[in-house]
C-alpha positions as CSV (number, residue, x, y, z in Angstrom):
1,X,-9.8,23.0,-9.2
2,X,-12.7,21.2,-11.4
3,X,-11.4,17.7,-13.0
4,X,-13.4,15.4,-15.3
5,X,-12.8,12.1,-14.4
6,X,-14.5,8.9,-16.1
7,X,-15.1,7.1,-13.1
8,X,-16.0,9.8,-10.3
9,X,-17.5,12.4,-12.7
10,X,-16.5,15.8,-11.8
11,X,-14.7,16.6,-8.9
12,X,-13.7,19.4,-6.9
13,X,-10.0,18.8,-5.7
14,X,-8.5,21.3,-3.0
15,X,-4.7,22.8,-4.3
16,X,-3.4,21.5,-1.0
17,X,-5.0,17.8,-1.5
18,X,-2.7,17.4,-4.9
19,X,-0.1,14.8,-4.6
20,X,2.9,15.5,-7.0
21,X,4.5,12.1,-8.7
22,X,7.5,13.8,-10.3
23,X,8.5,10.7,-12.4
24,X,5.0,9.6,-12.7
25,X,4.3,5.8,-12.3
26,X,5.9,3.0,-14.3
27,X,4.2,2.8,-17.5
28,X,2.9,6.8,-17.5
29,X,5.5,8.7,-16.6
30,X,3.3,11.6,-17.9
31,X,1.2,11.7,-15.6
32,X,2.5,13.3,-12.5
33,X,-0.6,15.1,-11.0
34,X,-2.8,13.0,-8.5
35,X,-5.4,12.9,-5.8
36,X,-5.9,9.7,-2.9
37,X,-9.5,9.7,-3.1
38,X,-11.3,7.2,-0.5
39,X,-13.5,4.1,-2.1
40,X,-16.1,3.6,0.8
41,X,-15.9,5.3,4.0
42,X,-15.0,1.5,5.8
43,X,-13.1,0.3,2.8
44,X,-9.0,-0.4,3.1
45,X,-9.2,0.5,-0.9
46,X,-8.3,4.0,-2.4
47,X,-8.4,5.3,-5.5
48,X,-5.2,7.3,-6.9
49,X,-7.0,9.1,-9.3
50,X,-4.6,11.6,-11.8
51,X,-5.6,15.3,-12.7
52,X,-3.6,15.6,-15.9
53,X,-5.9,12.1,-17.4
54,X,-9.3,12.3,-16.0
55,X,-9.1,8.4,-17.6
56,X,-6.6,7.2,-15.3
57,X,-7.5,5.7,-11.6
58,X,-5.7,3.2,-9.9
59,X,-6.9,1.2,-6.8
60,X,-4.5,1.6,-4.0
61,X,-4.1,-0.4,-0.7
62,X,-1.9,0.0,2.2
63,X,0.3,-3.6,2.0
64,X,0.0,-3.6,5.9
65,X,-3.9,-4.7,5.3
66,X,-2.8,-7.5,4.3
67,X,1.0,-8.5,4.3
68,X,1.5,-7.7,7.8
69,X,5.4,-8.2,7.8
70,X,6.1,-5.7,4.7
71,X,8.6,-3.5,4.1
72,X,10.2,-1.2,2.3
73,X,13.8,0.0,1.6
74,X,13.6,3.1,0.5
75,X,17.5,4.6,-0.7
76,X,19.4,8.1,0.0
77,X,18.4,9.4,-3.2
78,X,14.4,8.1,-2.9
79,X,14.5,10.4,0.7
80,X,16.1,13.1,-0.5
81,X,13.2,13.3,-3.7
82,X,10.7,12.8,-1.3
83,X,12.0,14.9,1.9
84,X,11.5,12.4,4.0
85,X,12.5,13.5,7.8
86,X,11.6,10.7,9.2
87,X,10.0,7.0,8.9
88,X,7.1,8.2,10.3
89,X,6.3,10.8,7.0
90,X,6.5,7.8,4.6
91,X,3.0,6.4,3.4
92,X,3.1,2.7,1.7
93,X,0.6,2.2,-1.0
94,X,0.9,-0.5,-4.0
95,X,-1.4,-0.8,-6.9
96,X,-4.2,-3.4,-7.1
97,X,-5.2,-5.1,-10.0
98,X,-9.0,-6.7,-9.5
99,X,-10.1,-9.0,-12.3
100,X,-13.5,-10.1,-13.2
101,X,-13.5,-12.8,-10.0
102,X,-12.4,-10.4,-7.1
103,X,-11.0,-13.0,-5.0
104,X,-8.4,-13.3,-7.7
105,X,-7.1,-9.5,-6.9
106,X,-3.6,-9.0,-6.6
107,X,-1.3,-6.2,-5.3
108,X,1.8,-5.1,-6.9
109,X,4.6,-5.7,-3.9
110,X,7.5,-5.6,-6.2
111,X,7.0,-1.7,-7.1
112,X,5.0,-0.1,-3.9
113,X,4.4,3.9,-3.7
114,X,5.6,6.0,-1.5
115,X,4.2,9.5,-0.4
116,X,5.4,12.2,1.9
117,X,2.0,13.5,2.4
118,X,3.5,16.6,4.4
119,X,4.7,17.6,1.3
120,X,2.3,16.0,-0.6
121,X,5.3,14.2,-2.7
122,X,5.3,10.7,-3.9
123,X,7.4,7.9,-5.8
124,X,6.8,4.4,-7.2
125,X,10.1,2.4,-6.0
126,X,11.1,-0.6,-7.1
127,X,12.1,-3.2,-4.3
128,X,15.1,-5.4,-4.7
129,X,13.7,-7.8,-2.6
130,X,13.1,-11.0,-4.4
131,X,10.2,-12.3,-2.0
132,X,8.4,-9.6,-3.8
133,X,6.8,-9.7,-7.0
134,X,4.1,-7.8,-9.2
135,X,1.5,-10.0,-8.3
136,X,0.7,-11.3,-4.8
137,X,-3.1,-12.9,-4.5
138,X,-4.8,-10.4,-1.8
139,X,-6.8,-13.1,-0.6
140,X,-4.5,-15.7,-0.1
141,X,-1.7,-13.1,1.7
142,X,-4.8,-12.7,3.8
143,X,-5.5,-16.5,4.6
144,X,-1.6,-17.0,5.2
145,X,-1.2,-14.6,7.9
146,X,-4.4,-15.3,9.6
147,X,-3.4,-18.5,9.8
148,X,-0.1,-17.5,11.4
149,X,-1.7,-15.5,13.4
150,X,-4.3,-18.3,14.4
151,X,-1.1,-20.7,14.9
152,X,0.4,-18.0,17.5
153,X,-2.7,-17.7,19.5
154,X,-3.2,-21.7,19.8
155,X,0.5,-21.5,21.0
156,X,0.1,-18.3,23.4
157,X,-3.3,-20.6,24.8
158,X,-1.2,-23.4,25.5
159,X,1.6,-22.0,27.0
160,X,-0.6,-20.1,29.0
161,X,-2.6,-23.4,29.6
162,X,0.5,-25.6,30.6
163,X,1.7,-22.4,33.4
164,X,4.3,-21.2,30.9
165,X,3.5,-18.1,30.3
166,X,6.3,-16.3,31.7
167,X,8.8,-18.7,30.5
168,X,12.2,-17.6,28.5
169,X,12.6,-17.9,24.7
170,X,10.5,-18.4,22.1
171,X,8.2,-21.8,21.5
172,X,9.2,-23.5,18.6
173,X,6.4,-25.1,16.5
């Protein structure tokens, strides 16, 4: 199918490459008809562009980019809508909001998307989890865990340093 979109022009979009949002997203719950389109062939950055408002595009971002430890509870009823057969058919996307000063983009954590792109079925969820809100700064998730991830090097290089590598437990810093 042929869709007129503001932002990519006209596009060709393949039947089998439609992504179905029964309940639409928070806010347009109209909409229901979309299509993952990639931003740059290296970017982590999609676009959820919707066929039934050629107007509409959302960034997307898998949360793993950067929130490393992120997760999802998704209920009975959410794997049943979806068909979820397993873990490994879920896709985690949330929606990113990038203001005039990029560094200042934020991800929505507090209501992520999921898809089951074997059926090509998705959902916005809404996490209970109160570590997670609607607006996490990208860039300073990303400076958070690096430097975790920096501090657990540094402690792997000493250990390894001082002979205990092998050693029981876990260091405690």
């Amino acid at each position: 199918m042929k869709v007129q979109t503001s932002r990519f022009g006209d596009i060709e979009v393949d039947d089998a490459d439609v992504i179905s949002l029964p309940e639409g997203l928070v806010g347009f719950p109209e909409l229901v008809r979309y299509v993952l389109l990639d931003h740059d062939a290296d970017s982590p950055f999609k676009w959820l562009q919707s066929l039934d408002d050629g107007t509409m595009a959302f960034v997307v971002i898998s949360p793993l980019t950067f929130r490393p430890d992120y997760t999802v509870e998704v209920t009975e009823e959410e794997i049943s809508i979806l068909n979820l057969q397993s873990p490994d058919d879920a896709v985690i996307s949330v929606i990113v909001t990038i203001p005039s000063d990029p560094k200042k983009m934020s991800a929505n954590l507090k209501a992520p998307l999921v898809f089951n792109l074997k059926n090509r079925t998705g959902k916005q969820v809404i996490v209970k989890d109160a570590q997670y809100q609607t607006k996490h700064f990208i860039m300073e998730e990303i400076k958070k865990y690096a430097k975790k991830d920096l501090q657990a090097e540094i402690k792997k290089s000493a250990q390894q340093a001082s002979g205990e590598e092998g050693a029981k437990g876990t260091a405690k810093g």
